[in-house]
C-alpha positions, -999 to +999 in steps of 0.1 A: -829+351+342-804+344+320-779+373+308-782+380+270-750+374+249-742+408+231-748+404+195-722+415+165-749+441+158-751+453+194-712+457+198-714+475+165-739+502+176-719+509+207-685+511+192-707+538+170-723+556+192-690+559+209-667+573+179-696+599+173-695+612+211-655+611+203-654+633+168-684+657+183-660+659+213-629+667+195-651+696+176-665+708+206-635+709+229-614+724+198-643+753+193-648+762+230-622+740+251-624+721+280-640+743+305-668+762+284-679+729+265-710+706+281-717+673+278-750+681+267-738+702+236-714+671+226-742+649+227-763+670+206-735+675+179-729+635+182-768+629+177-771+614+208-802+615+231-786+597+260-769+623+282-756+594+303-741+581+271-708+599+279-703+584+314-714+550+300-685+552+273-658+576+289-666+575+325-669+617+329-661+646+308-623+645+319-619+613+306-637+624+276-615+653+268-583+632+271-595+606+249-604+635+221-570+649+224-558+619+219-579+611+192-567+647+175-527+640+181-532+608+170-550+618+133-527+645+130-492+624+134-509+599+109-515+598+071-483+595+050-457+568+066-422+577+068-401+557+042-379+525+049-345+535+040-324+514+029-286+507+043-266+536+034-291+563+026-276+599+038-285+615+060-294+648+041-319+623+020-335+613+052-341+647+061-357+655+030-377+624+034-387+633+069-397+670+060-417+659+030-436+636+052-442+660+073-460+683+052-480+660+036-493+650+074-496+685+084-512+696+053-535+669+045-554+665+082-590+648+073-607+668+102-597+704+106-607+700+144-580+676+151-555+706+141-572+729+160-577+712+193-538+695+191-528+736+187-549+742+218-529+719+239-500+727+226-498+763+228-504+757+267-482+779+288-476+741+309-485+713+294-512+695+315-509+657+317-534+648+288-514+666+268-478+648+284-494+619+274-506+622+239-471+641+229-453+610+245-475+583+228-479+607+189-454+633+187-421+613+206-415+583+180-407+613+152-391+635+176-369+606+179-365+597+141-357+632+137-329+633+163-311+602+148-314+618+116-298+649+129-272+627+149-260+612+112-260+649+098-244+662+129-224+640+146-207+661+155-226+692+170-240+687+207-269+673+214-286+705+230-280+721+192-291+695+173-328+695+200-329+736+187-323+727+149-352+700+151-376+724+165-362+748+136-376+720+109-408+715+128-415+753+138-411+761+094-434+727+094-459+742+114-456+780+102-469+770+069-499+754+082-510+772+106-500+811+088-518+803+057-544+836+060-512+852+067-495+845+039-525+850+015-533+888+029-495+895+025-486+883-007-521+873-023-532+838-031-511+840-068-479+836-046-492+812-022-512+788-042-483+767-050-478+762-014-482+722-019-466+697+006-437+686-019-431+720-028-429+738+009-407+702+017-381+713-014-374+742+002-377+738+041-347+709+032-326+732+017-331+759+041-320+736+066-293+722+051-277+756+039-279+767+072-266+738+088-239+736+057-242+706+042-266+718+009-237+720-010-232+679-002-259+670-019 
């Protein structure tokens, strides 16, 4: 008997079926993690009746997992593109650039699970090698924008200090996204509900720029 020839349609219905097992995966694993979530719950959440499903598309669970975590870094590094900057742009613009970017990526996630499983793996006391893997193929090409910006601002400084002052722009990235609550039970929402990307950018620029002394360049 001759072998069918997949149709448009068909390939369609399994590339869906196989994003839906992906997003009810990255929900799962972010809710529970790796070890307390089942297959069969992901199915359920994805609407699938196939238990199987998950082998057919991802080959096991483990293969599953490091395709959600993937999926997660991936959504979260993505959104607003950094600018092309044009021959002799400073430095100190860049920066500002790359922070404002940042923020609008950080604060503007579509899924809120992406967030929280990428903060799962990375708050990992060793980083296991899904998580290697998805910070070398997401988070490394803007480590590495961030270190030639630093490089033009401080050509000077050694390399080592320059690695500390980009974690120092990230970590105040990061703070304001993930301490929201925080801030709100502190100070009340009044005070923090001007917390927009372009505004939290303004000033995590100058912060770091008055610290690093070159504000007053601007």
């Amino acid at each position: 008997m001759a072998r069918e020839t997949p149709t448009d349609e068909s390939i369609s219905n399994v590339d869906a079926t196989r994003q839906r097992l992906l997003e009810a995966a990255e929900e799962i694993f972010a809710e529970k993690g790796f070890e307390a979530a089942t297959t069969r719950e992901i199915c359920e959440r994805a609407g699938v009746r196939n238990i199987g499903a998950i082998n057919y598309h991802f080959q096991g669970k483990e293969r599953l997992y490091a395709e959600a975590v993937r999926f997660a870094m991936s959504t979260c590094v993505c959104g607003a593109p950094f600018p092309e900057w044009p021959a002799g742009t400073s430095s100190r613009q860049k920066l500002r650039d790359f922070v404002r970017v940042m923020m609008a990526r950080i604060l503007e996630v579509p899924r809120p699970s992406a967030m929280h499983l990428m903060n799962r793996e990375m708050t990992r006391i060793a980083p296991s090698e899904v998580t290697a893997n998805a910070v070398r193929e997401n988070i490394k090409p803007m480590a590495d924008l961030l270190t030639q910006i630093l490089a033009g601002l401080l050509p000077d400084l050694p390399f080592e200090k320059r690695v500390l002052i980009g974690f120092s722009v990230i970590g105040q990235c990061l703070y304001y996204r993930q301490n929201r609550v925080v801030g709100e039970v502190l100070f009340g929402r009044d005070v923090t509900r001007n917390y927009n990307a372009e505004f939290l950018a303004e000033h995590i620029a100058d912060f770091t720029l008055a610290a690093v002394g070159k504000l007053a360049d601007d």
